[in-house]
N, C-alpha and C positions, 0 to 999 in steps of 0.2 A: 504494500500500500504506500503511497504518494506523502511526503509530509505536508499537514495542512496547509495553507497557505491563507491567514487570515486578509480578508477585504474589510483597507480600512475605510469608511463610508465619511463624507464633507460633506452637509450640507453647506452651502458658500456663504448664503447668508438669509433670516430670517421675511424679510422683505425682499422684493423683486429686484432684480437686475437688467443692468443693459447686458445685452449677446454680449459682446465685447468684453464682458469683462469674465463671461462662464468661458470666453473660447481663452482668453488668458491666461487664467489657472489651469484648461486645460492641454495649451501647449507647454505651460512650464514641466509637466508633470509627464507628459510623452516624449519632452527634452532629456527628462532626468533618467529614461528608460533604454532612449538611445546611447544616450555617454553612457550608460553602464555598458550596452551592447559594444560599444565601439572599444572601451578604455575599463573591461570589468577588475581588472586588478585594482584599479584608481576608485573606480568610483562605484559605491557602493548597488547591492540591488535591489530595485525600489522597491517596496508596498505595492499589489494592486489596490489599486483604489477605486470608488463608484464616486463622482461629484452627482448631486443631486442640487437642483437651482429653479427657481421661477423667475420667469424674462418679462420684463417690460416686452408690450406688442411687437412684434418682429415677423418679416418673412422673410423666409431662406433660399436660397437656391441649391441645390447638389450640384456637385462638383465637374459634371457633363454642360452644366451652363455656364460656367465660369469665361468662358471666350464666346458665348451667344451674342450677336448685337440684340436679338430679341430679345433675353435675358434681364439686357440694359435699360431695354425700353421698357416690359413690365416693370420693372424696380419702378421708373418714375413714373410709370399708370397710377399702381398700388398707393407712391408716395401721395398722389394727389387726390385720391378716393377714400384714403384711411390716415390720414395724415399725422397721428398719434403713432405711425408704425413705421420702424425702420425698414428695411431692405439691406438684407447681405445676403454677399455669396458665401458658401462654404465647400469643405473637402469632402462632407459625407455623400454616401450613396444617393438614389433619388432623384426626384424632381422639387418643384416648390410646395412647402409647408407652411404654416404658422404657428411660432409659439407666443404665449402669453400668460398673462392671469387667469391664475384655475387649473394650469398643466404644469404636472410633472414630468421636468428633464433630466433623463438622466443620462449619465455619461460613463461606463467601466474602462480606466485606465489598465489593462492588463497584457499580459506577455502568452500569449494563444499558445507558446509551445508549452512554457509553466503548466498548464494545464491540458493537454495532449487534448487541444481544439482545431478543429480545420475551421474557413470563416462559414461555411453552411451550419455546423455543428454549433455555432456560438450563436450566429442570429437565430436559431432555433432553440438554444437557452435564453435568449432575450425574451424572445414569446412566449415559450414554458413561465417565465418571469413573472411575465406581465398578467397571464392569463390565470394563474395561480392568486396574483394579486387582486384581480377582478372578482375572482371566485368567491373572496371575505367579503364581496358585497352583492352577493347572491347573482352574479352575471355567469352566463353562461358563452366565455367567448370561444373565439377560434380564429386558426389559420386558413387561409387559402391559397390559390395560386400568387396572387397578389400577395408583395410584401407588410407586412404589421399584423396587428390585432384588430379582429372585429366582431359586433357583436351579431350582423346580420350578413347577407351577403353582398348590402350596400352600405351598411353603418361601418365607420371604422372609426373605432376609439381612441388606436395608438399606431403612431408612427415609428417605422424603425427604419434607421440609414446608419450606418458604421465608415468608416474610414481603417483602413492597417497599413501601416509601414514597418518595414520588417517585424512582422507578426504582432506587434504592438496596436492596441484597438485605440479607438477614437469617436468621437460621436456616440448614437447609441439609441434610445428609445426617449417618444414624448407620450405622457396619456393625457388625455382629458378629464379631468375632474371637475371642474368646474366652470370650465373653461365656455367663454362666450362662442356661442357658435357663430355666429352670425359675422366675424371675422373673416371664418373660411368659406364667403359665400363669394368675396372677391379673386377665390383662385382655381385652378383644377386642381385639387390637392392631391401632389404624387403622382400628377398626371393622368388621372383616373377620371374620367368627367363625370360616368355614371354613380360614383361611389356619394356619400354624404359623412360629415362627420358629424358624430356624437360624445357624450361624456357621461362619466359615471352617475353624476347629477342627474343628468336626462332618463336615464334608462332604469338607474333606482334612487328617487329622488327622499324616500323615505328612510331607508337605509343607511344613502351619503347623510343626513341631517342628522340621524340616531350615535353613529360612531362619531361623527366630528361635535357633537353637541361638545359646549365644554373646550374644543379642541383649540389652541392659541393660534398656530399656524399648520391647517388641514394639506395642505401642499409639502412639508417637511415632515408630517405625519405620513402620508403617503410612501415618499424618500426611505422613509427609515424601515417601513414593511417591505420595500422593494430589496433593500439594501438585505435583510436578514434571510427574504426567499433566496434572494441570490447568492448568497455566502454558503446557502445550504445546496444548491443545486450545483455551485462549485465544489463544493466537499466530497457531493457522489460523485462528481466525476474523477476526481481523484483517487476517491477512493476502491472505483472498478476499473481505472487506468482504461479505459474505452478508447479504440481506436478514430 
């Protein structure tokens, strides 16, 4: 058996962020993985770690539109019909998303071979993730052909886009918890025109109310169940060494 490998879980900070500053902490931290890859005698080997963060309004691009001139031009559509919402591009997988207030992002800094993951096997512990987390609120989700989680064969709850350079992960999973819908009515989300998103709010809006009664910040609540499902789901893998 595998020695464990504890994930140590961040939330960034109690209130919202700008993108800029979750992508920050998340380059520092996939910097501190590569100098270890590059110079491991030097420098030490990291912690995985999960940053868990809520974004000020923001749409994203994956990393296929980064040289789109169309790209460009949605960014300042979007800037001028939601004007509260940034636009960036990024290196994750995908097409355009939104995150905000009410979703949880999360991010698993980790070393895919640490853990004997190919990237099929780990986006597929991402949804295992996620859908386990859904589950403590009576949702019945699933996967499809289509990449994330969803709860219907058109609702999609949770996005998932990743990034790896030398086997080192990036990016990761957004859900919706409370999140405004009516944000994502200004995009194809993920490029899916047919699909709609939802949130846990939406779909059990009795249940989200009953667990977060009480709750201080219900978004780092979330973070932190994701954070424990997924320490455990690394654990089994480790510890049946699965090809």
């Amino acid at each position: 058996m595998a020695t464990r490998r504890a994930l140590k879980h961040i939330h960034i900070s109690p209130t919202q962020i700008p993108y800029s500053t979750g992508a920050a902490v998340q380059d520092v931290l996939v910097k501190n993985y590569l100098d270890h890859k590059r110079v491991p005698d030097v420098v030490p080997r990291p912690m995985p770690t999960l940053l868990t963060m809520e974004f000020f309004p923001v749409y994203t691009f994956g990393r296929r539109q980064q040289h789109d001139e169309e790209s460009v031009r949605k960014i300042e559509e979007l800037k001028s019909k939601v004007p509260d919402a940034e636009g960036c591009v990024t290196m994750r997988g995908g097409q355009t998303t939104f995150h905000g207030p009410g979703q949880l992002v999360a991010y698993p800094i980790l070393d895919l071979k640490e853990f004997n993951l190919t990237t099929r096997c780990y986006v597929r512990m991402l949804e295992d993730t996620t859908i386990e987390l859904l589950e403590g609120f009576g949702l019945r989700a699933k996967i499809t052909e289509n990449t994330g989680v969803w709860l219907s064969d058109i609702e999609k709850v949770a996005s998932i886009g990743v990034h790896l350079r030398r086997y080192i992960t990036s990016h990761g999973v957004a859900i919706n918890g409370s999140t405004v819908l009516s944000y994502f009515d200004q995009i194809v989300a993920c490029g899916l025109p047919e699909s709609k998103a939802t949130s846990i709010i939406q779909a059990a809006p009795e249940e989200w109310e009953r667990q977060m009664a009480g709750v201080k910040n219900p978004i780092q609540e979330l973070g932190n169940r994701f954070a424990d499902i997924l320490q455990k789901n690394l654990d089994h893998r480790l510890g049946h060494g699965q090809a």
